[in-house]
N, C-alpha and C positions, 0 to 999 in steps of 0.2 A: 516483369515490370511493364507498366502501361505505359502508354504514350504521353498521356497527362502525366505518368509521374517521372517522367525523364522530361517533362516539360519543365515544371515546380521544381526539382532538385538542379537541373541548368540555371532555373531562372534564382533558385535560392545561392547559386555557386558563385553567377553576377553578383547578387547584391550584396553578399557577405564580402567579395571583394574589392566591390566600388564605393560601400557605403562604412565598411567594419570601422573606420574612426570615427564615426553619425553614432553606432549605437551607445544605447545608455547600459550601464551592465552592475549589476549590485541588486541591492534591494529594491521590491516594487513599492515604488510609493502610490496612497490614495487614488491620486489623481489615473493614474496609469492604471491601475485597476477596473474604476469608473470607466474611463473609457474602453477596455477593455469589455467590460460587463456590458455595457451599452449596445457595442457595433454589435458586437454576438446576437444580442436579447435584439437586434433589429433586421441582423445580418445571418444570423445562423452562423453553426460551426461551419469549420473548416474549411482549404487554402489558405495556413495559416499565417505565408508569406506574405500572400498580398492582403490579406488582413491587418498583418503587422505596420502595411504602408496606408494602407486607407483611411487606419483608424487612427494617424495619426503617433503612432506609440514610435521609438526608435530602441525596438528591438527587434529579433529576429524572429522567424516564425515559430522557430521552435520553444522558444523562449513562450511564447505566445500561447502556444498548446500544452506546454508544461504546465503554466501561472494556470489555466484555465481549469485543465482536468484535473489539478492538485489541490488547487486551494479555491476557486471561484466558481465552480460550477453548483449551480442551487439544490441539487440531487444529492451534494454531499452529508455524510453522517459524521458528525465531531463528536466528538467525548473519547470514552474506554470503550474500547472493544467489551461486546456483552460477552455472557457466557455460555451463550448461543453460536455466538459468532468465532470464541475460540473452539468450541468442537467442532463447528463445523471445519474451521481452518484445520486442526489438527485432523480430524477425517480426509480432506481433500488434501491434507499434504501428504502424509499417508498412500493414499493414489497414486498424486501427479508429482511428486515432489517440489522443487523449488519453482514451479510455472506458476508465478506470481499472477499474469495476468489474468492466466485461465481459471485460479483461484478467484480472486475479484469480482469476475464475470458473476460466481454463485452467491455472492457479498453486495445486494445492491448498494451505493452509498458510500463504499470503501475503495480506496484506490490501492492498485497493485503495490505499490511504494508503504504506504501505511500496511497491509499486511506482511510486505518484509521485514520492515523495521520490528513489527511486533515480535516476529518469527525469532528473529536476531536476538532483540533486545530481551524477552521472554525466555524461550524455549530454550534458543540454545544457550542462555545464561545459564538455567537450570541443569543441564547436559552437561556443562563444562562445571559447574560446582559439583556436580556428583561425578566425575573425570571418565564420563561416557561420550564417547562418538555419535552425533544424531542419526550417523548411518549405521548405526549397530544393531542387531538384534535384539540387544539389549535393553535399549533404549527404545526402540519400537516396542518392545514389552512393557517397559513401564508408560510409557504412551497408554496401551490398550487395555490393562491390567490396572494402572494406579490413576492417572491424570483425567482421560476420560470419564470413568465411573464417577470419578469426584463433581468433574465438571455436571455429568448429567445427574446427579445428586444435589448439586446447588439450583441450577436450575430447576427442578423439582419441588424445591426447597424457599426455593425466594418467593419473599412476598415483596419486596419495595417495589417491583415492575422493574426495575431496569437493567438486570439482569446482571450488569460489572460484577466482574471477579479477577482474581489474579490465579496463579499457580501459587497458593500457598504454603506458610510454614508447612502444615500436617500433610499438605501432600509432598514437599521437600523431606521430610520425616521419613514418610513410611518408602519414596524413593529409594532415597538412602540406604534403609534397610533391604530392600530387592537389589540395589546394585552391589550391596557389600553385605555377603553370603555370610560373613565371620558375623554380622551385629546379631 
């Protein structure tokens, strides 16, 4: 740890305790945004604490660099994950497993948080309807054997440009069939 950052975490330790009934806490409204989006776009990232005091806002800094890097930052990419963006996820989980960040890092546009959720909300839903472990063999099999192939076969395949897809019915189908040897 640096000297500056036993500065900023001392100096974050004060203010969370002098000021914690000052902040505002719940949902970010407009306004708070705005200035949030401003001091940045004048002030550059980071020292998120005394950002949080300068700009005006009565929250904390972390609160600050969350709202920022999640949902405000102008680099971001909104919609569905393409089907570019799920192989590669699926590829890079593969590797690194659950190191959201390091993932991300090869995702311009997408935050560590948004690839988990998808991971979650996605994959391992898929995993737990066909009553496979995503750390199994198994399941890495049909990763690389069923899910993959599909994806870079839509991809290949699509003309609308933008590439959305889900893990669909036929590939839940033919899942199925590789995880249950009896069908």
């Amino acid at each position: 740890m640096t000297e500056r950052d036993r500065r900023e975490l001392s100096s974050e330790e004060e203010s969370a305790s002098a000021a914690a009934g000052d902040l505002h806490r719940g949902p970010w409204s407009v306004e708070e945004d705005m200035l949030l989006v401003n001091y940045v776009a004048a002030h550059g990232e980071g020292r998120w604490n005394a950002l949080a005091r300068c700009a005006g806002l009565r929250r904390t800094g972390k609160s600050c660099r969350l709202r920022w890097l999640n949902y405000l930052r102008p680099d971001l990419r909104r919609g569905n994950i393409t089907a570019q963006e799920q192989l590669l996820i699926l590829e890079l989980h593969s590797r690194w497993g659950n190191r959201w960040s390091k993932i991300a890092q090869h995702l311009p546009g997408r935050t560590d948080n948004e690839i988990k959720n998808y991971w979650r909300t996605r994959v391992q839903k898929h995993a737990r309807q066909l009553n496979c472990d995503v750390n199994s063999q198994q399941f890495k099999d049909l990763m690389r054997y069923i899910w993959m192939p599909r994806l870079l076969e839509r991809i290949g395949s699509d003309d609308s440009g933008d590439g959305a897809v889900v893990i669909d019915a036929a590939v839940h189908a033919d899942a199925t069939a590789v995880a249950d040897p009896t069908l």
